[in-house]
Structures are given as C-alpha cells and as structure tokens.
N, C-alpha and C positions, 0 to 999 in steps of 0.2 A: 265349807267353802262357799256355799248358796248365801251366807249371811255378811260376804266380802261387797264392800261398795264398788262401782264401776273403777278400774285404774286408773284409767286415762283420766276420769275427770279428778280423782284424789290428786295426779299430778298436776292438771289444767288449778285447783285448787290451791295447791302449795305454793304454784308458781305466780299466782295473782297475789295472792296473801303477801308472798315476801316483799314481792316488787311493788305492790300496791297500783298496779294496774294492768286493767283487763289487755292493752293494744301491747302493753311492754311482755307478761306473760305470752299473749302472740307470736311475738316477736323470737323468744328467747325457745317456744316449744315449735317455731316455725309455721304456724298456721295463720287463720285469720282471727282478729276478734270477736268474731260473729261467733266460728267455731268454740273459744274459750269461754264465751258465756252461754253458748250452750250446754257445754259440758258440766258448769256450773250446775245450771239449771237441772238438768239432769242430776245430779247430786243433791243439790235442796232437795228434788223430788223424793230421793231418795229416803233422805236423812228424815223429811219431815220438819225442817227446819232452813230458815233463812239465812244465810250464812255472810252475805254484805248487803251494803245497802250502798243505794247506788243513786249517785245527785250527780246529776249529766254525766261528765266522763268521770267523774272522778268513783270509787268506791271503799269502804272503809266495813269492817269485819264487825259484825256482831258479835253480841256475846257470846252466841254458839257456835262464831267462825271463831273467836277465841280460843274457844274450850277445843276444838280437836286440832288447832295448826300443830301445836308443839309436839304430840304425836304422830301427826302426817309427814309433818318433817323428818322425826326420827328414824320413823318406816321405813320412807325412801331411803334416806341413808345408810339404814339396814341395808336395803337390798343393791344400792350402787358398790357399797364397800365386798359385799356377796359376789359381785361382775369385775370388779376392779380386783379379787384375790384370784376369782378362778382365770382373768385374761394373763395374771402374772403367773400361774402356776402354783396357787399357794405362795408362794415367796415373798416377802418384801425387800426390797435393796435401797430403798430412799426413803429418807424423812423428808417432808416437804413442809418447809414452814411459812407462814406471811405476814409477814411485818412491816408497820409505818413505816415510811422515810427516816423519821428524828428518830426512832428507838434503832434503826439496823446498827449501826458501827458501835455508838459507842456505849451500848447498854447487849445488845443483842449478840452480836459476834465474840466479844469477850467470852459470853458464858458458853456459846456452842465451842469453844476452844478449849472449855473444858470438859462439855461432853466427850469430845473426841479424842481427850485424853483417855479418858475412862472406858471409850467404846472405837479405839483407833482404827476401827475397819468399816464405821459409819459412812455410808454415803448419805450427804445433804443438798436440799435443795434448798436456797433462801432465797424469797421472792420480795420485794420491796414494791407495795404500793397500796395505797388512799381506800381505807371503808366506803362502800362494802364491795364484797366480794362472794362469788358464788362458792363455798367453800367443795361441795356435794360438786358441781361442773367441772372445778378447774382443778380435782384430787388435791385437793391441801389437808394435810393433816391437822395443824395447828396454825390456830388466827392467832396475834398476838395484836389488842382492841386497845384504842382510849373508850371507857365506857361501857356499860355491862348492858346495852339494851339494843348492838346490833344484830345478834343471832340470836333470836327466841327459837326453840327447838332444838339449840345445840348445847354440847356439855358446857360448864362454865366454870372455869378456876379463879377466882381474883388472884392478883398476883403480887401488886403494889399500888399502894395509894399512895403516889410522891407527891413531894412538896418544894416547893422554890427557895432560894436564897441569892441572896448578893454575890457573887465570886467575881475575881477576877488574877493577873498574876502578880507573883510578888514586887518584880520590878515595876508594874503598872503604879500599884499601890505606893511605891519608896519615891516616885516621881510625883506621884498627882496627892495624895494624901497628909503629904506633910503639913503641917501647920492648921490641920483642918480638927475639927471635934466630931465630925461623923460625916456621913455620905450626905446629909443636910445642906452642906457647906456646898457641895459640888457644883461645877458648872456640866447645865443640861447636856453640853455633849460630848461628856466623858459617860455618856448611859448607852447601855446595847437594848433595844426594846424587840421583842420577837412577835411577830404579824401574824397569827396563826389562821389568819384568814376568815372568807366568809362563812364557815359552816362551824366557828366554833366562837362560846361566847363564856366559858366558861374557866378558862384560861386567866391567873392572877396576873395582875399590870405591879408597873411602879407604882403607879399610884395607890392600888391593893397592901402592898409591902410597906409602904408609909404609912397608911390609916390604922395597917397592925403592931408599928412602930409606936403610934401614937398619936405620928402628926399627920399635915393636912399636905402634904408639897404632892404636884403634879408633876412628874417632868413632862416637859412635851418629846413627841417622838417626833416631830421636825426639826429637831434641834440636837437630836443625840442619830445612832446609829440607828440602825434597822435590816432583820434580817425574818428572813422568812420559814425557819427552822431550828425550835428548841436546840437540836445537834448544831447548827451552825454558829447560834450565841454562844455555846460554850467555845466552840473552837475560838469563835472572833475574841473572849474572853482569853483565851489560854495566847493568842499572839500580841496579847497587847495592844487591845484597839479599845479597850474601854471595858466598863464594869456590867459586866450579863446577871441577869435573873435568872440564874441556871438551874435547871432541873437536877435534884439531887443524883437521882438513879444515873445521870447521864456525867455529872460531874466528880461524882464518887471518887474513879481512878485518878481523876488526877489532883483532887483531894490528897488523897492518901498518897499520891506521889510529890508533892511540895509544887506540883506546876500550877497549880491557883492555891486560891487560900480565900474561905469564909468571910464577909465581911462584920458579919452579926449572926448571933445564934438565932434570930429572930427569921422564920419564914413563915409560907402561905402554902396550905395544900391547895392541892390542884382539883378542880371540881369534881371532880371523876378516878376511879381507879382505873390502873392497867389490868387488863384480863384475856388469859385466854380462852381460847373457845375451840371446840373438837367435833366432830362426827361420833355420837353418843357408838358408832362402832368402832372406833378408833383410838377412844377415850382411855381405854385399858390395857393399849401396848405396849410393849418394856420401851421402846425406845421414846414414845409420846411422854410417858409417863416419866422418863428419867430427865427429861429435859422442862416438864412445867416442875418438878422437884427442884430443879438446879434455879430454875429462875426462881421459884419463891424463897429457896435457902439463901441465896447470896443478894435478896432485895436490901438493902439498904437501912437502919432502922431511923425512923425516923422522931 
C-alpha cells in the first residue's frame, strides 16, 4: 500500500489527460486549476517523471503520460464500477447504452429488439448523443463510436466498417431514370448530399463515389438536397425525394424489404469503423456482452 501514488492526483491526472485541459479537469473535479496542477505536480514528483508539457494554457501528455493513462483510466473504472455495484446492492437491472444520433433507429434499435427477444425481462436505457462522453461519470455501459480513437483506456470492439452506396425507391427510380444510362445522366437535384458537419472530414461525398466509378462529375450540393444525418438521407431516400448515398448498415432493412433498391454495386467505405467501447469492468457482462455479439453478427457484409 506505501508504493500506491497519491489518489487525488491519479484522478486530478486522468481527468486532465482525457479532456486535455488543466481549467476543464477543474471544472468537471470542482476545484480550481491552480489546485489540478498542483496535484499534477505532486505526481510528476512522485513518478520522477514529466507527464505534460505545457505551452501557455494549452497541455499535451508525454511519452510517459502516455504510457500510464490507459491504466489510470482503467483503475478508476475498476473502482467506480466497485461503488456503482455495491450502491445497487450487487444487482444490475439496466443496460445503459450510447449511441450517435444517425445509428439510434435505424441500425441500433432494430438489433436491441432482438436482444430483448432473447432476454425479455432486460431493462434498457438508450441514450442518443454526439462524442465524447464521460462514459465512467454518466454509468454507460456501452459507447457505440464512429472511430476507434475516442476512448483510449477503455475496452474496444470494432464492430463495422460500413460503406456507402447509391439508393433510392423503386418508384423514384421508374420516374426519374428512364431513358438514362446511369446516375451520370442525372440532373443535380435529384441528389440527397449528407452535411456531417464540422468535426468530421472523413465521410465519402458524390463526388468520392464517382472518382470510384471512374469519372470526374461533381454534383453540387446547392443544387440537390441536403440533410444533416446519414439516418435522415435514407429516410429522405425511402419517401421519394431523390437518390441518397446511404450508409449500408442503415439501409440494409429496407434493402432487403424492396423499399429502396441499389443503384450500382459500386460503393465507398467510410473513413473509419463503427466501434464499441466499455469500462474494461464491464466488458465481460452477459448482458454487455450479448449485445456487442448481436451487433457484430448481424453487421452487414460488405
């Protein structure tokens, strides 16, 4: 026990690391930032080592705050999931999940409806909303990520690498398509273009899907649709408002129910896999467990 580091600042440490700053760690452990970089400090001392480096406000993790985050992280997690058993009694009665916007309905609830076939006296919690998220603060069992590099220190499952394609419905296509030799022909505003916004750049465009065609055509998004969630193009696709670049994962059902239809075998993955992520204590629950099983069985093949 004499060879344990101070706790307060393992946490004052964790909490700067994740957030990447000394005033927002303050904030979130309730203190001042004078206090969070003391406690630092007192830890470097500890360690014998330097652990950020620090140019005016900003701070960024050395190589040796590298090397021990991902087990400080886990630690904690250890011992919240340890507070969080013994305040329920032992028990668990909720799954608590959290998931983007664009995966909830039409990727995500599908498959917890089959969980809950299989486990019909599950209670769920699904929470919808935007990386990041305190996963350890706010009891979530399972993240479900675009991208495998918001939670360093927590467990990690990829789960799907999806890819894009042309859809749209069939009477879309029996009106606008006729007479045409491919989506080349088209006029720009029969296109659904999806805005994934400022914090992501990795996301295939029309434009992306034509250069993997072959050719050169741009559509403009001023001239076609526009919407601001992958789940929304398909929907705006499946009501007949024009041809979406829909996300397989999310278009799959109604694939496979004749309410869209492929316009070319030809797609584009998507920069990044889908993946979950867990409290390395929580990782090996039947019920955690049964449902990153369900999502990687019924992903999609691509």
């Amino acid at each position: 026990m004499e060879k344990l580091p101070p706790l307060n600042a393992i946490k004052a440490f964790e909490v700067a690391a994740r957030t990447g700053s000394f005033t927002l760690a303050a904030s979130e452990l309730g203190v001042s930032s004078a206090a969070v970089s003391q406690q630092i400090r007192n830890l470097e001392t500890w360690f014998g080592k330097q652990l950020f480096v620090r140019t005016g406000n900003r701070i960024t993790l050395t190589d040796a705050g590298h090397a021990i985050y991902p087990q400080t992280a886990r630690a904690l997690g250890d011992i919240a999931a340890i507070g969080q058993r013994m305040l329920e009694g032992g028990l668990r009665t909720r799954l608590v999940v959290s998931v983007p916007f664009s995966l909830a309905e039409l990727w995500l609830a599908p498959r917890l409806a089959e969980l809950l076939d299989a486990y019909p006296h599950m209670a769920i919690d699904v929470r919808v909303e935007d990386d990041p998220i305190d996963l350890l603060r706010q009891n979530v069992d399972l993240r479900i990520s675009y991208g495998d590099y918001h939670y360093p220190g927590l467990r990690m499952v990829r789960l799907v690498h999806d890819d894009v394609l042309p859809v749209c419905a069939p009477d879309f296509w029996d009106r606008h398509g006729k007479g045409v030799s491919g989506l080349t022909d088209l006029h720009e505003s029969l296109f659904i273009h999806t805005n994934w916004g400022p914090n992501y750049a990795s996301h295939p465009t029309w434009t992306d899907w034509f250069a993997a065609c072959g050719g050169s055509r741009s559509p403009d998004p001023s001239h076609g649709r526009r919407v601001g969630l992958s789940s929304l193009a398909i929907a705006s696709a499946r009501l007949g408002l024009g041809i979406a670049l829909g996300q397989r994962v999310m278009a799959q059902a109604d694939l496979e129910a004749g309410r869209l239809i492929a316009l070319s075998p030809v797609s584009v993955r998507l920069g990044h896999p889908y993946c979950a992520f867990m409290p390395p204590a929580k990782a090996d629950r039947a019920d955690v467990a049964a449902l990153v099983g369900l999502l990687m069985k019924t992903a999609p093949a691509t």
